[in-house]
Each structure stands twice: as C-alpha cells, then as structure tokens.
N, C-alpha and C positions, 0 to 999 in steps of 0.2 A: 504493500500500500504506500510506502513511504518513498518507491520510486514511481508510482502510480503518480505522486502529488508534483511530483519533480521539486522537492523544495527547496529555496538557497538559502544560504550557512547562514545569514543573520536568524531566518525563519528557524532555523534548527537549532538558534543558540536559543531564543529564547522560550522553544518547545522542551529544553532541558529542565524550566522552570515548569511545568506545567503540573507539578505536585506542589508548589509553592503557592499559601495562603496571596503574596505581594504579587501574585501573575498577571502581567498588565495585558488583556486582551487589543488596546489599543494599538499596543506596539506591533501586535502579529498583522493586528487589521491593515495594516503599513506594509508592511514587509513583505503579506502574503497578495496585495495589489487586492481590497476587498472579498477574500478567500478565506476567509477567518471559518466561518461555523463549519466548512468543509474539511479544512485543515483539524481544526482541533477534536472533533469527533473522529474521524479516521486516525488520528494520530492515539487518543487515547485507547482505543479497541483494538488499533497494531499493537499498541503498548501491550497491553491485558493477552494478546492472542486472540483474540476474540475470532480473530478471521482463519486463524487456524484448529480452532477447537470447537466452531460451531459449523452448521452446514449454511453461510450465507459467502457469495460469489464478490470477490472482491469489486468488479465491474457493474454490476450491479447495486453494491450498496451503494456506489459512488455517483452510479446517475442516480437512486433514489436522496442522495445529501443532497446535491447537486439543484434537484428541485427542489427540497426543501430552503433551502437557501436563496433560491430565485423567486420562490412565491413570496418570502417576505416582503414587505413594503417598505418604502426608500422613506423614514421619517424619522426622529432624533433619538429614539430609546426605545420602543418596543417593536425590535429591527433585528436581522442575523444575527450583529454584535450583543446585543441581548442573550439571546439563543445559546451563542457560541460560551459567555460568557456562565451560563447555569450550568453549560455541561462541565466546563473545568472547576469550577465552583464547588459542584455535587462530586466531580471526581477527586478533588480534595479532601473530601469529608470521608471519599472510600477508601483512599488509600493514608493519607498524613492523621485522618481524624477515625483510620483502623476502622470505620465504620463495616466493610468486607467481613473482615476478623469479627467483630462482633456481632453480629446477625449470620455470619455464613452465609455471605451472599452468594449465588451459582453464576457461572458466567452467564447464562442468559439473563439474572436478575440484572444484574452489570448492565449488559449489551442493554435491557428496558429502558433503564432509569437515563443512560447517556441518551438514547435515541429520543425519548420522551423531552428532556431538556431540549434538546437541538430543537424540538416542533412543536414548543409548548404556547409560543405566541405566533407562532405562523400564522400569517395574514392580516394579524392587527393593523387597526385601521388609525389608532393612537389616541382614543377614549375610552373614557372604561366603561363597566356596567352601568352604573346606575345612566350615564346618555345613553348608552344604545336603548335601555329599558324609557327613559323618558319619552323619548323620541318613537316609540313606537315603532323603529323601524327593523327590517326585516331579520335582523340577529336575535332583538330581543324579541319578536313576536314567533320568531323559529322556536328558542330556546323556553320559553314560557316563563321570561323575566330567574329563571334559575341558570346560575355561575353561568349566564350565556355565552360572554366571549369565552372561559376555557371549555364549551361543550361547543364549541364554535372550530376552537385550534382542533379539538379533538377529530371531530369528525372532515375538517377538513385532511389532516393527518393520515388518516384513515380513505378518505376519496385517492390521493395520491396514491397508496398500497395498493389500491384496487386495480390500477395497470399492470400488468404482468413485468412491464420492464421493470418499473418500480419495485415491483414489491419483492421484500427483502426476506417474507416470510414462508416464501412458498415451497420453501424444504422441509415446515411443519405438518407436524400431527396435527389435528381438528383441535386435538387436546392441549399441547404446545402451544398452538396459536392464541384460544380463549386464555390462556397464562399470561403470554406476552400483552396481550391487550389488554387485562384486566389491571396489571402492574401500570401501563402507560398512562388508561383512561384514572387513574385510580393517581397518582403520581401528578398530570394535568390539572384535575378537580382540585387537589390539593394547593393549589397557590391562586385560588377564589381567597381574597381579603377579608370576607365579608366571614369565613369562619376564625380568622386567625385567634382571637381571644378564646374562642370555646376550645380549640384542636390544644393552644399553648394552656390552657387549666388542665386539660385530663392527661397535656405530656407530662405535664408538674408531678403529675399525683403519680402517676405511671416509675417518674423517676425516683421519687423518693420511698416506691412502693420495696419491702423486703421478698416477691416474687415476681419482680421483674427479670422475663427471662424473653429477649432481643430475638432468639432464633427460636422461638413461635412463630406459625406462618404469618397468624393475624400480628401481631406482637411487632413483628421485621415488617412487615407491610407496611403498620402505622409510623412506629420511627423514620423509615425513610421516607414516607410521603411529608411528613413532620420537615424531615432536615432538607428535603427537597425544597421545599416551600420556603423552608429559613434560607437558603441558598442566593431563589430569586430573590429576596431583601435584602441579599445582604451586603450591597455596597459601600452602607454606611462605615460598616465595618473592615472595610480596606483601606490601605493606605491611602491619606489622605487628598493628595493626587488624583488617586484612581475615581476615589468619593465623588471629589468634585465636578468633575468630568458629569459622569452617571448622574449626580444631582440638576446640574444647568442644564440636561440633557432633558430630561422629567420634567422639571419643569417648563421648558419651550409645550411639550404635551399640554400640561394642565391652563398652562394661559390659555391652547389656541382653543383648548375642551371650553375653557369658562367663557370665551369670546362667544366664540358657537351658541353657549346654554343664553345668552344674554340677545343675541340676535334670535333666538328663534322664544325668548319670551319665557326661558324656563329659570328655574334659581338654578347660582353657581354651585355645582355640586363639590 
C-alpha cells in the first residue's frame, strides 16, 4: 500500500509520528498535495496489517478511500481533514492509549473503527442538527429530526459500499458483514452531541465500577464508541497550534450557520 501511495520523504517523516498524541494533520495535508484522509487510513491499516491479514484487495480499498474522500465537501472543518484527523486521533487511543490491549480489539474491530472515522462526516454540508431539523429540509425530514446528519454520513457511507468497485466488504460472510456494520453504524451515532452528557455519566459510573470488564462484547462496544466520540472533540486538547487552527476553522461554520438561521427568520442556534 505504501508504494501504492507513492509517498515523499517529508510525507513519510511525519507519518513516523502518526502514534503521537502532537500529530499535526495539517502538515500531511501539505505535503500529501490535499491527500490527507487517503494517506492516513491506508497508512495506518498497512501499519496494523490489516491488508495482509484480512480478505480486502489493496486496489480496491483505495478506490473505495478514494471516494470517500472526494465526496467530502470543500468547506473549513467538517471536510476530509476532519475525517483524516479522527482516524489518527482514534488510532492513538488504540495503540499509545493500549486501548487494543484493553478491550482485545480483533483486526476487523480495528479495520471498523478507522474506516468508520474516515466516513463519519462524509458529505457534511457545515451545519449541524438542530438547522437541518429547523429548516425542514430534506436531511432532517429523511432522518425524522433523530442524530440526522450522523444517520445521514451513515447511510450515505453505506450507498458508496453498494458499488461492487467500492465495496471493501464483499469477501464477507452475511454474518461478518452485519458485524462490521453494526460496529460502524454504532461508532457514527456515537458523536450525535446531543447524547454527550448522558453516554459521559454512565462512562463515569462504568469506570469507577469494581466489575468493569473492557473485553465484554457490549462493555468494548460502549468504550470505544465513548472514546470515538471523545476523539472527534478532541482538538481542544492538542497542542495549542493545532487547537487553534481547528477552533477559527469551526467557527467560520457557526457564523455562516447563524447568518443562514437569521436570514431565513429562525433563532441562532
């Protein structure tokens, strides 16, 4: 895969950090000529093996990244760089934060939770729930005003798979498959804001419980959807640099959202 990318030395010096909490995805986004979420998912699943130890076609995953990366939409934060950014983010947390080790993660859990990162905002349009649900329009009235935009990435996610080129899964069992998907759809849902306060009380309790045990199926499910979620938040918590960046980024979003809610008459959400 890693001659598949063709990648130069600066891209491969600082793909060396890509278990480092400080990994600046901006740099790669530079260097790889806007080829970031491509790069960085292929790169950590060659890491893992993943393409040696599963039945998925090196060629194939790459046109299914490939799109997933092209259907994002060109706007200042909820964009491939995003994407690109949760999957090394989450791959942090599996490798430097032992989360693997602790749940006994399977390589296909792995291959889910990166692949799920990579296409968790695919397609965002750079408002959030509560506009699309205000606004009546075709998201929120698909979605029936529930976590619409992530049951939005979801099935759009899922439309792309359904091409035979695309789809990465079609060396699965029936049974395989509903796994992989349930860990994806399940992993997705999880970075709806609107639960964050309820999910972080029962992790609380969870963690300070004396029968917490990580490698239960339900148990390793919930965690990692948990630190999934805390992944995509969690730029606050990077170097301050990197913060800032991702802040003035978001916020370009929130302005042009409250312009929007103010032209069409609705309150600033």
């Amino acid at each position: 895969m890693e001659q598949i990318l063709n990648l130069n030395e600066e891209s491969k010096e600082e793909l060396s950090e890509i278990c480092s909490h400080d990994f600046d995805i901006f740099k790669l986004r530079q260097s790889t000529k806007e080829n970031e979420l491509v790069t960085v998912v292929c790169h950590i699943l060659a890491r893992e093996g993943i393409f040696d130890k599963l039945p998925i076609a090196n060629e194939k995953f790459l046109m299914f990244i490939q799109k997933i990366q092209s259907t994002y939409n060109d706007i200042t934060y909820h964009n491939k760089t995003h994407g690109a950014d949760l999957a090394q983010s989450f791959y942090y947390m599996v490798t430097s934060g032992e989360l693997r080790k602790k749940c006994e993660l399977t390589n296909w859990e792995v291959m889910s939770y990166i692949v799920a990162a990579a296409c968790h905002d695919v397609g965002h349009m750079g408002f959030n729930n509560v506009y699309h649900m205000e606004k009546r329009d075709s998201i929120g009235m698909r979605y029936n005003d529930n976590s619409v935009l992530e049951n939005f990435h979801i099935a759009t996610t899922f439309e792309i798979l359904s091409f035979e080129k695309y789809n990465i899964f079609s060396e699965l069992s029936k049974d395989e498959y509903k796994k992989v998907r349930k860990l994806m759809i399940g992993a997705i849902l999880a970075t709806d804001m609107s639960f964050h306060f309820t999910k972080f009380s029962i992790l609380k309790g969870k963690l300070e419980s004396k029968d917490l045990n990580p490698t239960n199926i339900d148990e390793k499910k919930f965690f990692c959807e948990q630190l999934f979620h805390m992944c995509d938040i969690s730029n606050a918590a990077k170097p301050f640099n990197i913060c800032e960046k991702w802040t003035n980024l978001l916020f370009v979003e929130f302005f042009q959202q409250g312009d929007m809610e103010k032209t069409l008459g609705h309150d600033v959400s």
